[in-house]
N, C-alpha and C positions, 0 to 999 in steps of 0.2 A: 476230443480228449475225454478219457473219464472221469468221472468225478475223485476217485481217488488221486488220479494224475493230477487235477487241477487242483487239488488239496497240496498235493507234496512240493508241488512248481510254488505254491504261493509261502507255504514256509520256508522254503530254501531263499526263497527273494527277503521274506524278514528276518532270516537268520544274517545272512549277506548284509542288509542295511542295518541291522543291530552290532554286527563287528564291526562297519566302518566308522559308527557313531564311537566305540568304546576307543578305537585307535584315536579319533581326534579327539577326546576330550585328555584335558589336560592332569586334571584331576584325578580323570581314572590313571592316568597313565604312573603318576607318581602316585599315587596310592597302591598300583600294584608291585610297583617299584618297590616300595618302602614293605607291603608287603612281603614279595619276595628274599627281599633284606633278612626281614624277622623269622622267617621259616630257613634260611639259611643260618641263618646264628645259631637255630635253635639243634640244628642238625650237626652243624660242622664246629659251631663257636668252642663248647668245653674244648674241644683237643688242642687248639692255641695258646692255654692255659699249661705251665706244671703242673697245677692244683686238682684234686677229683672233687668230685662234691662232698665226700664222705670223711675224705682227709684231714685233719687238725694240725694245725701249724699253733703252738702251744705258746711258740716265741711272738706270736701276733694274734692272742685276742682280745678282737674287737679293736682294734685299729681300724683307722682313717681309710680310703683308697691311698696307698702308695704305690711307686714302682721299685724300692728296693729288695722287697719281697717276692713281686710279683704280685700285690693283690692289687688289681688295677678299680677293683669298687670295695675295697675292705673285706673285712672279717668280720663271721656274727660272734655273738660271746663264746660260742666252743672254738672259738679259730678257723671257723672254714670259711673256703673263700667263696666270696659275693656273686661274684663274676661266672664263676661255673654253676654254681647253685642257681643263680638268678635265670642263666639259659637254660638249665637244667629244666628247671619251673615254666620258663617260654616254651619248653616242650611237652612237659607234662599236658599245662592247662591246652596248649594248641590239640594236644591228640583229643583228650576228652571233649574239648568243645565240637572238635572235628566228626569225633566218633558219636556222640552226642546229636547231633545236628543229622548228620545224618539218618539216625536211627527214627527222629522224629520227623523229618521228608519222607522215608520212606511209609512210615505208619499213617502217618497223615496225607499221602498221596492216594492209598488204597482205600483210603475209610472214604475221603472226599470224593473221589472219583465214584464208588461204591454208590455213594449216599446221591451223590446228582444225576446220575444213571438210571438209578432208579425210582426216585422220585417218589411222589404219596406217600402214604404214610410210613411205610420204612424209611425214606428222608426224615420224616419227621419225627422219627423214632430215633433213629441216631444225633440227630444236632439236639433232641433234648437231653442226651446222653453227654454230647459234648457238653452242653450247657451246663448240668450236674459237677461234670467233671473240670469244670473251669471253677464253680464256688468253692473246690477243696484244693486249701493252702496246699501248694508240691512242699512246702518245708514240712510238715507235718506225714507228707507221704517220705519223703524221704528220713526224715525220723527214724519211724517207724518199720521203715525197710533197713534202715542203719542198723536198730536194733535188732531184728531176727535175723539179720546175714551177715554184720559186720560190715568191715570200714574199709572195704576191696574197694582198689579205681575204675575198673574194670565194672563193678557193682554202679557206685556212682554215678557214671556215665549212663549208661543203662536206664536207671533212675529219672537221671535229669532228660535223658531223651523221649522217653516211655510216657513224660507228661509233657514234654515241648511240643508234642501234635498237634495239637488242639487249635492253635491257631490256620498251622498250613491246614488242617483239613476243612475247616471252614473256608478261606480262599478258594481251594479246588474244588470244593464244592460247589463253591456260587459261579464257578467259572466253566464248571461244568453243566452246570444246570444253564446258563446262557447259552455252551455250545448247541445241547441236543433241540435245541428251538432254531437252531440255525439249518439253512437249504441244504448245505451238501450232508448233515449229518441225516437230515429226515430224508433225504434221497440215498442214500445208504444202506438205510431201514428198509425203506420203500421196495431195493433191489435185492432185498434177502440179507441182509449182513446182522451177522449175529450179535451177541451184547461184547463178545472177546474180540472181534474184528472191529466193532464200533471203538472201543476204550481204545484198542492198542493204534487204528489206523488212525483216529478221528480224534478223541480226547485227549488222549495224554501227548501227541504233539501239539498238540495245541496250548496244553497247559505246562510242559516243558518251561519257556520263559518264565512266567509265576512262578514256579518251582525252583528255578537256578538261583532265581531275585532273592525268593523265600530261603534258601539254604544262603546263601551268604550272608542274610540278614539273622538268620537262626545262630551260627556259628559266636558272631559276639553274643552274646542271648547266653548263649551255653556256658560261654568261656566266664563271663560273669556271673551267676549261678555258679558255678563251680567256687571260683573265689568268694562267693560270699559263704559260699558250705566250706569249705575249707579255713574263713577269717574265724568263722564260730566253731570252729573247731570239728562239724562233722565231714569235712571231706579226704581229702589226700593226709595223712598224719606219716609223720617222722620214721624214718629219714628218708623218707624221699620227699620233694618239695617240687610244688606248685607254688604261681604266685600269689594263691590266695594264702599259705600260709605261711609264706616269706611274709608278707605285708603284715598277717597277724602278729608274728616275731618281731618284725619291726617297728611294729604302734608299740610296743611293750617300752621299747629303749629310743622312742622318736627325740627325746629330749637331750638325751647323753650320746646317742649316739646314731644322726639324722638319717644315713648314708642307709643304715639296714634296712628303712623303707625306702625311701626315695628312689632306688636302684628298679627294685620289684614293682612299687609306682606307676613310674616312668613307662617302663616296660609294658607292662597290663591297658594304660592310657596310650601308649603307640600302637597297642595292635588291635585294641576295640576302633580304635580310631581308622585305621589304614582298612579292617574288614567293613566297616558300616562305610565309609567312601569309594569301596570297590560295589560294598552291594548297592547304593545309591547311582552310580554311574552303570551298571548293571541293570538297574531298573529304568532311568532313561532311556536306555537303549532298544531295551526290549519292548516300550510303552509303543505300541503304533498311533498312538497321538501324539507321539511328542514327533516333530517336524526336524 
């Protein structure tokens, strides 16, 4: 067999044992459950509603959740309803966190890979680059990007992803730089295989798993960032709503009127939660230590 074969045979057997691990744990399983739940709310929920997000029901606001109206979690002070706004916002912040997340896997797979590939001093050129770029506050970078382009979501994301690297590229980096000390990668070498044939045959399956781990764990990362740019007022702004600044609107009237946080809350605390238990049972799985 050749080395590439017995390369590919042995990740198809830890992919194989890493799905059977994620089916039997329990945890993962309602976590992706409860998961799925929340990405389905966020998709399909407002149309179960009369209410649009935008709409003002004039004879109810700021009212309680009722069901005479139909506001099953209240009205904020303009009269719109909770309940569509608040899914509305479970989608907003899911896409930015998602898009978010993404953007920073991506950038931090290629710099990391990049950086342990090559090794010497261009390694050590870039991770003091990373390092640099870890002492400067991202609120400050975002600021500042806020102010010469404006308050686009689209921007935001962008933003918050463009510095969310820095972590996964360090991972892939040290995971890279363990691979090419490994026998089938220097036998690879050995055989004529270029640096494009190395990364794509030899590294980046390999560092696949760390990467799935990494993006699922990246995602709450994002989705949080996002709401606390949004709580202080530089992210997602009026009328469209995120849960970061539902809960802003809501701290304002927590005393006269609980529900307008609590709703957004709740909500933001179930799906940080449900994506850090998916990537947690994700990373067990994928660990070839764990047994």
């Amino acid at each position: 067999m050749t080395v590439e074969g017995a390369d590919s045979q042995r990740q198809e057997t830890l992919w194989r044992q890493a799905t059977g691990r994620v089916l039997r744990s329990q945890s993962a399983r309602v976590a992706g459950g409860a998961l799925l739940l929340l990405v389905l709310a966020a998709l399909l929920g407002p149309a179960l509603s009369p209410h649009d997000a935008a709409g003002t029901d004039w004879q109810a606001v700021g009212v309680a959740p009722t069901l005479e109206r139909q506001h099953w979690l209240g009205t904020d002070r303009l009269g719109r309803d909770l309940f569509v706004r608040t899914l509305e916002g479970l989608r907003m912040s899911l896409g930015i966190g998602v898009m978010a997340a993404l953007i920073s896997i991506v950038i931090g797979t290629a710099v990391g890979t990049f950086a342990g590939y090559a090794g010497g001093r261009r390694d050590a050129f870039i991770m003091r680059v990373v390092d640099v770029l870890y002492a400067v506050p991202y609120l400050l970078f975002v600021i500042l990007l806020t102010v010469v382009a404006g308050r686009d979501p689209w921007l935001l994301f962008a933003a918050i992803g463009a510095i969310g690297w820095l972590s996964t590229a360090r991972i892939v980096r040290s995971e890279a730089r363990a691979l090419m000390q490994r026998e089938f990668v220097a036998a690879a070498i050995a055989c004529g295989a270029g640096p494009a044939r190395v990364v794509l045959r030899h590294l980046w399956p390999n560092v696949a798993g760390l990467v799935v781990v990494q993006a699922t764990l990246t995602v709450p990362q994002m989705i949080l960032a996002e709401g606390f740019l949004s709580f202080l007022g530089l992210g997602v702004q009026e009328p469209l709503a995120s849960l970061g600044n539902l809960i802003a609107d809501g701290a304002i009237d927590m005393e006269t009127a609980p529900w307008m946080l609590l709703a957004p809350a709740v909500m933001l605390f179930a799906l940080v939660l449900a994506l850090n238990l998916v990537g947690d049972a994700l990373r067990n799985a994928l660990d070839p230590r764990v047994d």
